[in-house]
LUMLOLO-795125 format. One record per atom (N, C-alpha, C, O): y, z, x. Coordinates in steps of 0.001 Angstrom, whole numbers, plus 500000, padded with zeros to 6 digits. Atoms other than C-alpha are relative to their C-alpha. Layout:
<pts>
YZX...
</pts>
This chain:
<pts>
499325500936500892681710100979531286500451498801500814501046498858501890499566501317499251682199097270532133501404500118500177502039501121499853498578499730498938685716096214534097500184498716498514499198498026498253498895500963501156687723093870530993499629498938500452498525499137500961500403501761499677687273089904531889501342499464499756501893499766498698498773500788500695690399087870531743500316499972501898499766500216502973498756499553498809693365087758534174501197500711499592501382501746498952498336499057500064696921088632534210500681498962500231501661499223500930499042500894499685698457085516534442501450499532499546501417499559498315498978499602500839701964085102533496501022501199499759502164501177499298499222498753500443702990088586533268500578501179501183499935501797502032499187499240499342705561090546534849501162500460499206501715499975498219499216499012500711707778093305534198501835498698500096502260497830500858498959500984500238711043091593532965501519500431501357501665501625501619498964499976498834713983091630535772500949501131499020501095501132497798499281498806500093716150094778535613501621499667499242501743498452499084498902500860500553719669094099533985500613500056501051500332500911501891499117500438499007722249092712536231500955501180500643501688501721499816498748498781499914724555095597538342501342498810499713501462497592499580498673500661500696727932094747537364500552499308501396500597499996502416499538500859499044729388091744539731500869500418501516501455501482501319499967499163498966730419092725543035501975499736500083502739500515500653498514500125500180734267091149542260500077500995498981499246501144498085499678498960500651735728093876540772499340501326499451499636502072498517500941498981499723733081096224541477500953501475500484500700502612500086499128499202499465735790098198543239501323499882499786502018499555500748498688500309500636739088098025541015500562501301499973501792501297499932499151499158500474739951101282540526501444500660501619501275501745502176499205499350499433742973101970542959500225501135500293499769502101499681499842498186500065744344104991544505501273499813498785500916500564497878499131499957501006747413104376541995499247500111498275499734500849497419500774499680501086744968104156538998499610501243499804499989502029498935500750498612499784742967106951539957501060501504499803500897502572499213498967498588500109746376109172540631500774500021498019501070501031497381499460500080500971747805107635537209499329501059498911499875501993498324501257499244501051744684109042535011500115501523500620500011502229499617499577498932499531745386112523537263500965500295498843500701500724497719498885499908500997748504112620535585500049499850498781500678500659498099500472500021501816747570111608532105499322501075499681499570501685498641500917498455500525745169114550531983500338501005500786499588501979500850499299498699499708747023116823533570500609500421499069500464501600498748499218499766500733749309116597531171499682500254498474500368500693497551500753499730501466746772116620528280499578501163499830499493501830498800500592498483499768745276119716530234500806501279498694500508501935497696499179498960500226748331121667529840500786500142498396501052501172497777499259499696501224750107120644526622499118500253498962499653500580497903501074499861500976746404120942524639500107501594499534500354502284498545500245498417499648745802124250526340500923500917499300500648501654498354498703499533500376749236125473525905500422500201498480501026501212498119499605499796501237749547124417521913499025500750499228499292501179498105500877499147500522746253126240521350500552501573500267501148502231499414498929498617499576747687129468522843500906500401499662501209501561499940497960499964500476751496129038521231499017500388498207499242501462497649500807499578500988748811128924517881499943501653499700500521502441498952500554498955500164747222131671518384500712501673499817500507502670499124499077499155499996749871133716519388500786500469498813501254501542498434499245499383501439751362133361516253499334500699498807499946501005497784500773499521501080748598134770514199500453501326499793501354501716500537499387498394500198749238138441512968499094500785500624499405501949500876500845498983499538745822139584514519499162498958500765499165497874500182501450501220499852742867137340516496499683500699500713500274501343501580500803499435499741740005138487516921498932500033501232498933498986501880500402500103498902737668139370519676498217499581499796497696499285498721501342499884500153734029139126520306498775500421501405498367499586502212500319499354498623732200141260523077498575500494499448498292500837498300501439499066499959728590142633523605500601501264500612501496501224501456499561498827499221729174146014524598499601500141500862500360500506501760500567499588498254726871146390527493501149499277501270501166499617502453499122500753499088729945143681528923500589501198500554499857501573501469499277498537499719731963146891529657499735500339501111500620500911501748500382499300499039729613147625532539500422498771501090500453499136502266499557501101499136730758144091534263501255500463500988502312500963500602498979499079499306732642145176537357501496499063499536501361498425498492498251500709499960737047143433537520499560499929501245499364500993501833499553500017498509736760141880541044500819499174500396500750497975500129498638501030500130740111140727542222500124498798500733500849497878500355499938500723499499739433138762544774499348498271499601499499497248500270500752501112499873737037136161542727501233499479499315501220498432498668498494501279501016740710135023541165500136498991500987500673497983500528500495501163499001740043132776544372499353498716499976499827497638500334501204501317500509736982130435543347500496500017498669500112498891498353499337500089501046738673130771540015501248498865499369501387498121498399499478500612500155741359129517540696499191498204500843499447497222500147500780501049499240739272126490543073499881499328498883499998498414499699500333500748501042738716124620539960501023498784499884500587497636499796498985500565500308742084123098539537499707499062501328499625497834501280499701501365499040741959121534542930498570499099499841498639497898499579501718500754500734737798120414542179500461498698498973499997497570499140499521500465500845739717118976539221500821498516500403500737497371499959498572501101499508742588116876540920499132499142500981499216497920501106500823500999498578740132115772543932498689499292499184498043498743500077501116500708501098737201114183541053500586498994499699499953497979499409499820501932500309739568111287540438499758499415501059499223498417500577499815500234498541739490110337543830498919499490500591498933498616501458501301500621499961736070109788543963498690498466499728497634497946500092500338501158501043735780107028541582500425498525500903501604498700501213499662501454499520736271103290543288499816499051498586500806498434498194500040501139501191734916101110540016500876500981499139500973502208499187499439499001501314737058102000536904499472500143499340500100500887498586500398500060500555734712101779535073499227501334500020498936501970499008500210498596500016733384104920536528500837501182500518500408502203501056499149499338499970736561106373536769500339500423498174500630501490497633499569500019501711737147105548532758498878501303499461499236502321498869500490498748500251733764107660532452500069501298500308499439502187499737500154498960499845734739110189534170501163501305499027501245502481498674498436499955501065738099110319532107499237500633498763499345501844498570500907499831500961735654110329529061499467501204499545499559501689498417500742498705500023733619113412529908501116501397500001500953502428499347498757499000500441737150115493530414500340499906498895500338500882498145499198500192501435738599114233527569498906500653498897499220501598498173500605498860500702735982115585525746499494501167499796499114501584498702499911498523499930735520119017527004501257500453499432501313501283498524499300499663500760738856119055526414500513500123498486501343500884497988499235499965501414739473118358523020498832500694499023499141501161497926501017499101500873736056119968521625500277501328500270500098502082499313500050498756499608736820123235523714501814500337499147502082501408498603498763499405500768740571123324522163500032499615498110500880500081497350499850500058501067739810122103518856498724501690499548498508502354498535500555498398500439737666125404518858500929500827500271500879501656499362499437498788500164739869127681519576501353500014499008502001501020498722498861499844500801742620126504517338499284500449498435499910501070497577500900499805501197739492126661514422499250501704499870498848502390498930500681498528499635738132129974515813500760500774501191500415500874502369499001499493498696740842131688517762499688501377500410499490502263499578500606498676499466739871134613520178500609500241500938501190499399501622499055499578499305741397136680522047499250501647501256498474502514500854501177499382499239740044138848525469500018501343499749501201501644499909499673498346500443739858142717524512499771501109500551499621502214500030500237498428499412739342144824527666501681499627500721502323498577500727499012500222499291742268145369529562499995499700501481499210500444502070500260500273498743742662143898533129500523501340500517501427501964499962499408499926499622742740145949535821501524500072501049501253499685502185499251500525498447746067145784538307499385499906501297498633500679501890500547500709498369745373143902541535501725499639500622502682499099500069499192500024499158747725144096544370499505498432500919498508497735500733500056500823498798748257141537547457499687498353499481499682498144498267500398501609500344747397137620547144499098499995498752499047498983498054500610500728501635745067138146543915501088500963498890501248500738497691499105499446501081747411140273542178501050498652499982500912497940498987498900501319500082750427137245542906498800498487499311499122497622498497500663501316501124747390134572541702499977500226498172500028499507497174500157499676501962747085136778538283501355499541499705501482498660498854498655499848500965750863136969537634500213498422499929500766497943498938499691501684500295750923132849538376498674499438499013498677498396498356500762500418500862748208132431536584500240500630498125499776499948497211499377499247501184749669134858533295501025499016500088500138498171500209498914500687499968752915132448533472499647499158499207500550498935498401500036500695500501751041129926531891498824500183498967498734499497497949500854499595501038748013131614530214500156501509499259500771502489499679500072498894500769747372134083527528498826500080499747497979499193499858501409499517500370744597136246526369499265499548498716498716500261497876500623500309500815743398133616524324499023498638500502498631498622501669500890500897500078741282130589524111498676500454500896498485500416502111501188499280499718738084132127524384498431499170500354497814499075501415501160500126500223735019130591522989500247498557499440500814498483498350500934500082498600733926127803524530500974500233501257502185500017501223499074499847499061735205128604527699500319498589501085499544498141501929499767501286499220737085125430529237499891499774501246499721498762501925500105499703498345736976126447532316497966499562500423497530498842501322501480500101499828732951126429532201499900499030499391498943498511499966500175501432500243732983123302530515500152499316500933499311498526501360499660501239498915734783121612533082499156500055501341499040499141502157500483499451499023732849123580535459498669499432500438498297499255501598500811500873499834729801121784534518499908498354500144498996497830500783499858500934499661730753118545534429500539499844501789500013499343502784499655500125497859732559118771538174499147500487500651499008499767501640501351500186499863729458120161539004499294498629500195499553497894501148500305501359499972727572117147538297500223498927500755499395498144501220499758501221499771729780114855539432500324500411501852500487499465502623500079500206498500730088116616543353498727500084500113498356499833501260501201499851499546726860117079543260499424498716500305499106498575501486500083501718499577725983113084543199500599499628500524500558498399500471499246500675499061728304112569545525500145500729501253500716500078502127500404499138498681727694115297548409498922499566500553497979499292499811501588500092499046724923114638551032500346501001500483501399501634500414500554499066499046723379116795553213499478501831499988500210502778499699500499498735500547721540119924552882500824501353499759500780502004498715499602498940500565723784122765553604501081499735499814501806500698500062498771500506500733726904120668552178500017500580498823500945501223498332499997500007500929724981120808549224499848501123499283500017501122498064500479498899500126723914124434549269501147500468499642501503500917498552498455499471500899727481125233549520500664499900499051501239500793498429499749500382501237728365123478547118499407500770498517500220501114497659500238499531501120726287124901544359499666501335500498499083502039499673499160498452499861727016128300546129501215500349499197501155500965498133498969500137500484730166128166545299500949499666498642501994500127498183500174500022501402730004126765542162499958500483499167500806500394498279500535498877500529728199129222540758500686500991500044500774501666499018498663499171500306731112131556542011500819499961499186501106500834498367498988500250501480733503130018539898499116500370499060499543501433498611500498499651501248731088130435537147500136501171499897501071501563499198499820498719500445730570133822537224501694500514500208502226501460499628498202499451499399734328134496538453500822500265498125501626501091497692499149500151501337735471133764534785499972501368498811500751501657497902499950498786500261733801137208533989500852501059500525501654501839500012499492498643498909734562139317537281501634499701499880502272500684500255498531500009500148738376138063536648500309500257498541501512500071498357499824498964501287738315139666532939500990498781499266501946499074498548499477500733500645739356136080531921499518499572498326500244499280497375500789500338501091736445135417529241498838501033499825498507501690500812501152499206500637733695137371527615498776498859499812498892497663499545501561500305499800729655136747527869500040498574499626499716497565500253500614501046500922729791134535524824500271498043500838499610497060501173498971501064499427732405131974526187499209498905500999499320497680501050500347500854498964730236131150529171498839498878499071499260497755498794500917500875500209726875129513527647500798499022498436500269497976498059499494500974500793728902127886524883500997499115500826500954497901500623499540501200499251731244126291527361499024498846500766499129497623500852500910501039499307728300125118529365499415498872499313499030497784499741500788501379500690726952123319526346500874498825499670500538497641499713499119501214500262730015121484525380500060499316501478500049498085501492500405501092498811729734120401529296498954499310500242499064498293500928501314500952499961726365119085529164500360499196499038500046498086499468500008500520501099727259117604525893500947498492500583500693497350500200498987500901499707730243115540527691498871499136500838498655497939500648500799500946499132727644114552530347498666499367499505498075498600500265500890500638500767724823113608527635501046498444499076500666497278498975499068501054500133727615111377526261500402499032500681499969497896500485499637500820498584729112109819529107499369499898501162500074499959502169500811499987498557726101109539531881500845499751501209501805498997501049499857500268498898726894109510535313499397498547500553498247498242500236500643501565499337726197105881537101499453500229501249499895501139501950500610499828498323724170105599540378501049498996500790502138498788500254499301500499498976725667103592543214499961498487499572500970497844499863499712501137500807725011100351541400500961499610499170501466498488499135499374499832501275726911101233538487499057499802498733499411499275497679501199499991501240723510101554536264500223501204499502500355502016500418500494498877500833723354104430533708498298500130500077497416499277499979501562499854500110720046106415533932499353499466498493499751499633497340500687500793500987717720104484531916500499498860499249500372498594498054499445501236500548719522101324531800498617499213499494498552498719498369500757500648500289716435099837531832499041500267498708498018499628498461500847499801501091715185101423528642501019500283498705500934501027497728498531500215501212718621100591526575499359498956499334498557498107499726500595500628500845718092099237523561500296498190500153501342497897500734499733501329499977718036095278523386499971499622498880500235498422498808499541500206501158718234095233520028500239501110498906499873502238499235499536499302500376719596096865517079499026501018499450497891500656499142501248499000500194717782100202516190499095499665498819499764499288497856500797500183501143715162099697513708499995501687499251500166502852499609499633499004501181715098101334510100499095501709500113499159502729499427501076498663500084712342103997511327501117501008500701501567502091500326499327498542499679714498105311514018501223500316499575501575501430499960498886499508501100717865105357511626499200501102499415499724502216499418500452498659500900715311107654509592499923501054500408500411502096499970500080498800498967714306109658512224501072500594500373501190501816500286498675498786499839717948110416513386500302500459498653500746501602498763499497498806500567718707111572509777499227501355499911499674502451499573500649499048500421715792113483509721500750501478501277501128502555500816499441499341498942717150115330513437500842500355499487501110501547499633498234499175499896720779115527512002499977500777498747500971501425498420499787498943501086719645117335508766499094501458500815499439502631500674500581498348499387717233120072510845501408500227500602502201500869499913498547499687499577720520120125513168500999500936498958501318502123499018499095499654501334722601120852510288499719501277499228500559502080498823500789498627500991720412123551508408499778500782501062499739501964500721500022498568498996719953125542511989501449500277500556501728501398500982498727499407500066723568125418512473501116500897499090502088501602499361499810498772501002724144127091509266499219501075500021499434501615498936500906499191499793721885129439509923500914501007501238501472502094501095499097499555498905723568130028513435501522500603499725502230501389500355498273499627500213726984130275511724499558501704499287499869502880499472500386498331501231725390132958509030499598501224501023499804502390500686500343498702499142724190135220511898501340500344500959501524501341501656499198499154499074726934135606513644500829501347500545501257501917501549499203498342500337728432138675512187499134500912500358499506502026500727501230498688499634725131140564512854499319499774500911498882500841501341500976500212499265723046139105515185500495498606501366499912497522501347499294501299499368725144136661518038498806499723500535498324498606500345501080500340498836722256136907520418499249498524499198499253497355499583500860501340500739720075134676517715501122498929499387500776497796499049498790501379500367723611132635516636499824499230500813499349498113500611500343500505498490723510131895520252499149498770500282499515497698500765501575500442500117719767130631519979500287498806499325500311497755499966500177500577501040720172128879516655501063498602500310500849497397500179499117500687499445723483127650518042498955498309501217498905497079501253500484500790498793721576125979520936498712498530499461498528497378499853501421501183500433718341124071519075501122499245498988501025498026498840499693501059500701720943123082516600500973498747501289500788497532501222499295500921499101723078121211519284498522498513500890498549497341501265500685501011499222719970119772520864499336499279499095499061498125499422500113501148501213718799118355517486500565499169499660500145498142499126499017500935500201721543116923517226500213498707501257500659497597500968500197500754498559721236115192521020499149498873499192499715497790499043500811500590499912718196113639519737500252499695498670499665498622498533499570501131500908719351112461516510501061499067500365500969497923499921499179501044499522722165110773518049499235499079500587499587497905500465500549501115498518719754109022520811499017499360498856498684498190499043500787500850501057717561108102517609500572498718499449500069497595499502498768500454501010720408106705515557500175498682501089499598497614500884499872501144498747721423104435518857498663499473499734498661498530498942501668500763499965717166103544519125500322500088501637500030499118502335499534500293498132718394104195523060498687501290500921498901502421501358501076498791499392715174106157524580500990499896501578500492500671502395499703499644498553717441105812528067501297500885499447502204500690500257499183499007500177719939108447526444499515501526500784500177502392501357500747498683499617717128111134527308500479499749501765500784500832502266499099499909498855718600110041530998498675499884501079498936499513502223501426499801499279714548110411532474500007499112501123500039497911500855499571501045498927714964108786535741498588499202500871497490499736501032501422500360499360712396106696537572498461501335500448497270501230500153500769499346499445710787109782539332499040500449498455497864500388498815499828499288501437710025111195535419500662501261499820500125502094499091499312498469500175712792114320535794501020499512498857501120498314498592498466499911500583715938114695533546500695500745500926500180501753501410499196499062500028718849115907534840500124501677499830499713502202498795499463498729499870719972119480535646500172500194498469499192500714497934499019499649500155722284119682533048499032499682498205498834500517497323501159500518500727719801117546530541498876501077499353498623501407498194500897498902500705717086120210530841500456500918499383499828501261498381499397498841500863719224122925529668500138499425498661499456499804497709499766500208501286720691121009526963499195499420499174499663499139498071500674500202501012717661119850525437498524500549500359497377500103500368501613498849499844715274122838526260499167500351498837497971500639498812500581499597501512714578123528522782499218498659499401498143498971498890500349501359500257713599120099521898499112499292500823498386498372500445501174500281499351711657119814525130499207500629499744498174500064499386501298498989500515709583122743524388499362499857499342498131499875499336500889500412501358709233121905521231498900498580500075497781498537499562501346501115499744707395118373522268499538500636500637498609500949499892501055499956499190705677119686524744498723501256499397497587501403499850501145499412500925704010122417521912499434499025499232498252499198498933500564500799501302703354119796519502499038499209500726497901499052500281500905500955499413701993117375522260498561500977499976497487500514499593501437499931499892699318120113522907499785500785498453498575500913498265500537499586501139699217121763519291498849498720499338497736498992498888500459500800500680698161118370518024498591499320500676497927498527500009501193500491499151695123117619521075499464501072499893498268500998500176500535498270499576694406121473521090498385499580500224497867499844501309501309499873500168690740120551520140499306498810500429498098498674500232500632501158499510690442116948521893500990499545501000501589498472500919498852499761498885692737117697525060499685498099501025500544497309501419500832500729498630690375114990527535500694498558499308500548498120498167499872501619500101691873111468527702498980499013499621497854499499499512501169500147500586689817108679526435499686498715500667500555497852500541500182501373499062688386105744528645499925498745499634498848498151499576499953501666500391689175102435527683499222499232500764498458498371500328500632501357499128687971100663530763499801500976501542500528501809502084500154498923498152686448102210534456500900500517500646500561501471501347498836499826499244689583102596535869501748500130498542502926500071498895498800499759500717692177103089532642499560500330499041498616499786498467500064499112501221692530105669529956501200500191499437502212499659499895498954499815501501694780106636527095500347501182499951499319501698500387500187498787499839695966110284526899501342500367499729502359499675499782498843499320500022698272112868526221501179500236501381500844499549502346498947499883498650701430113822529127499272500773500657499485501945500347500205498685499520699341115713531426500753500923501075501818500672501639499884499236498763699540118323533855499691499852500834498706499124500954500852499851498446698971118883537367498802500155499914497990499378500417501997499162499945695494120851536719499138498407499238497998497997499453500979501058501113694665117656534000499933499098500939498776498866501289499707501121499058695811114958536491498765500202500943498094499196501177500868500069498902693287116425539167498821500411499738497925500709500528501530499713500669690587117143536746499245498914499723498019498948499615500426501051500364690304113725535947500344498985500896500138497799500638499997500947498880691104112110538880500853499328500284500986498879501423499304501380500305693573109780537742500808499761501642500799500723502411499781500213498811695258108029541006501474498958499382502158498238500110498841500800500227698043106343538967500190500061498351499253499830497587499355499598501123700311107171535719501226498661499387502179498129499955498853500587500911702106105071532828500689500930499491499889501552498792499867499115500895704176107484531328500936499122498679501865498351498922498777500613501221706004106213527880500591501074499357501373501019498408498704499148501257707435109203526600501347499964500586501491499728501785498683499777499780711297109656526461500391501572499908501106502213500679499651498409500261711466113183525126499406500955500742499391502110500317500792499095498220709689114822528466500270499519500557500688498366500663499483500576498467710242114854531320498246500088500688497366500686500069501250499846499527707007114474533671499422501435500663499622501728501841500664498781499680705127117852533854499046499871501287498532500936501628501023500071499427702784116362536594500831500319501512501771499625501899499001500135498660704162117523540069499957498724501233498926498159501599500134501533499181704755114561542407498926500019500956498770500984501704500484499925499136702104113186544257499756499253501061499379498210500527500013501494499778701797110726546948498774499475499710498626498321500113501187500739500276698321110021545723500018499699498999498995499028498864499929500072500948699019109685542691501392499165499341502259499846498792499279501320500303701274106174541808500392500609498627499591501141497859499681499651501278703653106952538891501027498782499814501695498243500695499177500840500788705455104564536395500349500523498676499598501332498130499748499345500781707581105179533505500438498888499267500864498032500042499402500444501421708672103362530449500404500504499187499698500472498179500099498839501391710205105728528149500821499137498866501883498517498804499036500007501446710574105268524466499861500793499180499383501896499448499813499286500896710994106439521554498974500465498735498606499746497806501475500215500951708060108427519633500379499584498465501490499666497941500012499822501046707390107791516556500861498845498878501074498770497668499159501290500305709498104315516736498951498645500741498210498876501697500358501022499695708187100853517273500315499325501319501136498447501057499216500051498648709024100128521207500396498374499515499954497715498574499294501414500253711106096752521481498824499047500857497872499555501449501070500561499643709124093809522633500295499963502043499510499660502941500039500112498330710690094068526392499153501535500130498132501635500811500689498493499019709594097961526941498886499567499579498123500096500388501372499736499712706142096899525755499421498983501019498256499005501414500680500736498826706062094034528422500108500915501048499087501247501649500205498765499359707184096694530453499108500973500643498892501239501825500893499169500032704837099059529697498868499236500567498336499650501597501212500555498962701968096384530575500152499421501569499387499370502532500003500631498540703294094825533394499900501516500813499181501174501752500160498708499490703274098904534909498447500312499944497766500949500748501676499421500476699809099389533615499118499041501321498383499476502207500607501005499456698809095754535133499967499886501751499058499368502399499483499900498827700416096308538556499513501071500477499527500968501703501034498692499441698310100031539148498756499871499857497930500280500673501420500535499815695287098557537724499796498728501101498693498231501327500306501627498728695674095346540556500072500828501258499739500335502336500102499612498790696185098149542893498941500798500633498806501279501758501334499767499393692808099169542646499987501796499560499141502571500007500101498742500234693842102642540995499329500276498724498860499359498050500602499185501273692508104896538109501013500355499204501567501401499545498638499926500751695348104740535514499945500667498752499262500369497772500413499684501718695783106786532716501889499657499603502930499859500228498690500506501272698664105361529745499822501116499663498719501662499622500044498467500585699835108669528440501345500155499006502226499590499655499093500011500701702615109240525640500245501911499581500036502783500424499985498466500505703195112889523727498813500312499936498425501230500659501326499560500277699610112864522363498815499419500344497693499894500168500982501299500163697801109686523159499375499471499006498213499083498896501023500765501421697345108415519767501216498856499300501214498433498143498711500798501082700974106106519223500677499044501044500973497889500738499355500850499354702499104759521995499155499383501204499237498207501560500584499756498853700296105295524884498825498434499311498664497431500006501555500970500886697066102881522230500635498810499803499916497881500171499199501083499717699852100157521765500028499116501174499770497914501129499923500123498700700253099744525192498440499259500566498255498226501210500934500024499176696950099821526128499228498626499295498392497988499935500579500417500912696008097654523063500668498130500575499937497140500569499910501043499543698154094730524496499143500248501411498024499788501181500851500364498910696477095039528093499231499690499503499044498515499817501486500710500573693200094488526013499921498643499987499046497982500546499657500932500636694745091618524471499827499335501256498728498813501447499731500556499087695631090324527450498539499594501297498278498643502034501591500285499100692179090481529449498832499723499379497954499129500004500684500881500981690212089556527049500148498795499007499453498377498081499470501053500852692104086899525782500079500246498980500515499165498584499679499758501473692411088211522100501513499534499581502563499673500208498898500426500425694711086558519634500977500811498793502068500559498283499559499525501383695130088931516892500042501312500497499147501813501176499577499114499685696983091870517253498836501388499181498523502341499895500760499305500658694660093907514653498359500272501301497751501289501633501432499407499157691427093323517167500287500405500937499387501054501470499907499372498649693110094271520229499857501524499346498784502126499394500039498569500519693993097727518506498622500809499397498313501982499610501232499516500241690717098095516908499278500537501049498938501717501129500428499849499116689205097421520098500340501966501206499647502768501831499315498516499900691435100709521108499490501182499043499409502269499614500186498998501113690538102881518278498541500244500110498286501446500027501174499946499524686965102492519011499269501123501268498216501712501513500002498564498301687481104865522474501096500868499655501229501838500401498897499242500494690539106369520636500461500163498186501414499950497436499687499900501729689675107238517066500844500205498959500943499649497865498541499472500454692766109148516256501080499045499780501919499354498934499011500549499529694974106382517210500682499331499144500086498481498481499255500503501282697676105404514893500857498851499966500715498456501124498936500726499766700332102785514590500323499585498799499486499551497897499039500444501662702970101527511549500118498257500793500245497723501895500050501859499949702873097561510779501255499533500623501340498311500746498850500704499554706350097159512301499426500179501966499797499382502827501054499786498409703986098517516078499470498442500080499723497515500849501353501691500048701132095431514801501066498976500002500629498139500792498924500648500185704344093367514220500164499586501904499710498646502556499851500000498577705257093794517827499329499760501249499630499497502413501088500366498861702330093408519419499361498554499961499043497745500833500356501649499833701266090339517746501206498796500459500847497733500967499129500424499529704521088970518473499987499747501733500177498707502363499989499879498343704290089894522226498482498983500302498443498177501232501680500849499786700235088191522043500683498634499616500261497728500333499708501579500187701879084953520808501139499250500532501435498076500311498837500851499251704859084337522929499434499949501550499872499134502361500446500379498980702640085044525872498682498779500090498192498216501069501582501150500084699531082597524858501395498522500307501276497561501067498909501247500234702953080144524222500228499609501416500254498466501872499376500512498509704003080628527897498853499797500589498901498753501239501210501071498904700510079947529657499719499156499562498984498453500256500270501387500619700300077206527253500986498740500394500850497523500266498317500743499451703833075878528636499582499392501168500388498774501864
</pts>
């Protein structure tokens, strides 16, 4: 197949948005930093505390245990890493120099806290084996630790909420290998500790963890710039009416598997659990719809998500990544536009080296990149949003990435969920663009021709001819 004809003149990926100014880059004080200590200390305890004074007053509250828990040993000493939290807690403001990522970090507490206590004042639980007595330094941590708690606030467990977020946030801020080892050694102690100290039951833990991912899908973490992952794929304008549709369509499945989840609970937690979990991550991705923000999914240059990310939207990744191949099952092979660039579904490792490719566009948002890193293999990412019209910067984006692996002399495949929506767009302006075409309809044709399947809604053709006529405008300038 012949090599396209044209040039590339004119086109480059649009400049990154500005990090935030270097005056007042570093505002947050140690007096700030200790102030906000103190504000949520005090939110900690009087939240905690009026959920508990609640509960207490009920005539009965109820428990909720798997029985096999029973066989979980009491070990006294993990009231140690247990207690470690509180100081984890106090030393996380401390960290912060901009306020701005001190305010987020404020953010992500504040909302473990008040989702994890507005549950237990709505669903109050209470722990139902009996501890046993512990002598010496963990017996004196229980009785100071009984002084201010009771055998309630159960489910989610706050402690594992917070547990994941402070997580997170030493983890981006530790170097060095076995700093970091320790670190999520240790970690992981506290986590489990919340059992072996006969503070919380099974359930408690993976529902706290989600309301902590949930704080950190909310409030991202900033890099050293002060960029949120996927600044560069924040919306620049206001969401369009497809993906408003699309999030209701997310927040009504959401909605109907959380009733579902509620209805099993009396008989079946294990699948509440479950039901619990896809409805929360439906709900992730109707929110990030609703915004039109494909950099909510958090997908970072390399193409990973987040730790904390994959968990909380495992169900929702899975689920694309069945549909991506349910829907190729029977026409898996990418499709060659031009000697050196093809169109295609997200592949794999095995697909990547079946076909050679030596350099990757990826545009999805809702995956993460399945292909394992290679250095032979040049990767770029653009993620948006399927099944939405990309804005006219991510599709300069998207070509200037395409344009910059094809100038480097590589074998590029454009790849989206399926290769028939975002990935043919994409590829449909490069056409445009090297062949000089003026009309958004023949570039795409020209696409559909090596990619029969390939679909797009008139608000896509909208966008593309738009993007074909402000660039003919500027080499005409």
């Amino acid at each position: 197949m012949r090599e396209l004809g044209g040039g590339a003149r004119g086109l480059s990926a649009p400049a990154p948005a500005p990090a935030p100014a270097a005056a007042g880059a570093r505002d947050a004080s140690f007096a700030v930093r200790f102030g906000w200590l103190a504000v949520m200390g005090a939110v900690f305890f009087s939240s905690y505390g009026f959920a508990n004074w609640l509960a207490a007053r009920r005539a009965a509250v109820p428990t909720f245990a798997f029985g096999w828990e029973r066989a979980i040993p009491f070990v006294p000493w993990s009231i140690v890493p247990y207690w470690s939290i509180d100081l984890l807690y106090a030393l996380s403001f401390f960290f912060w120099t901009r306020r701005d990522d001190l305010l987020d970090h404020v953010k992500r507490l504040l909302t473990v806290q008040l989702i994890s206590v507005a549950c237990f004042i709505a669903w109050p639980l209470r722990f139902g084996f009996e501890r046993p007595d512990a002598g010496g330094v963990a017996g004196a941590l229980f009785t100071l630790l009984m002084g201010f708690d009771k055998p309630f606030n159960q489910a989610p467990s706050l402690h594992i909420g917070l547990l994941v977020v402070l997580w997170a946030v030493y983890a981006t801020h530790l170097r060095g290998t076995l700093a970091r080892a320790a670190l999520h050694l240790w970690f992981a102690v506290i986590g489990v500790s919340v059992l072996t100290t006969y503070q919380h039951h099974v359930i408690d833990v993976p529902t706290g963890a989600a309301v902590g991912c949930l704080a950190l899908f909310l409030f991202p973490l900033r890099d050293a710039s002060g960029r949120r992952p996927g600044a560069d794929a924040a919306p620049s304008v206001a969401p369009s009416a497809a993906s408003r549709a699309l999030a209701r369509r997310y927040a009504l499945g959401a909605g109907a598997v959380a009733l579902l989840a509620l209805a099993c609970i009396a008989r079946a937690a294990g699948w509440a659990l479950a039901a619990g979990w896809i409805a929360l991550a439906l709900a992730c991705v109707a929110w990030t719809y609703w915004r039109g923000a494909p950099g909510a999914f958090q997908k970072d240059a390399d193409g990973r998500f987040p730790p904390f990310m994959q968990g909380l939207l495992a169900p929702t990744i899975a689920g694309a990544f069945v549909n991506s191949r349910a829907w190729t099952f029977r026409r898996p092979a990418p499709a060659r536009l031009d000697e050196r660039v093809s169109i295609g579904r997200t592949p794999t490792t095995r697909e990547l080296r079946r076909h050679g490719f030596t350099g990757v566009v990826d545009l999805t948002a809702e995956m993460p990149r399945w292909a394992a890193a290679d250095t032979s293999c040049a990767y770029e990412t653009v993620p948006q949003l399927d099944l939405v019209a990309p804005t006219a910067r991510q599709l300069q984006q998207a070509v200037a990435a395409l344009e910059r692996l094809h100038g480097e002399g590589r074998d590029v495949l454009v790849c989206c969920a399926l290769g028939y929506g975002r990935s043919v767009l994409c590829a449909a302006a490069w056409v445009a663009m090297r062949r000089g075409l003026h009309d958004a309809r023949d570039a795409l044709a020209a696409v559909r021709a090596v990619r029969p399947r390939a679909v797009w809604s008139d608000e896509a053709v909208a966008v593309l001819q738009d993007w074909i006529d402000r660039r003919a405008e500027e080499e005409g300038a």
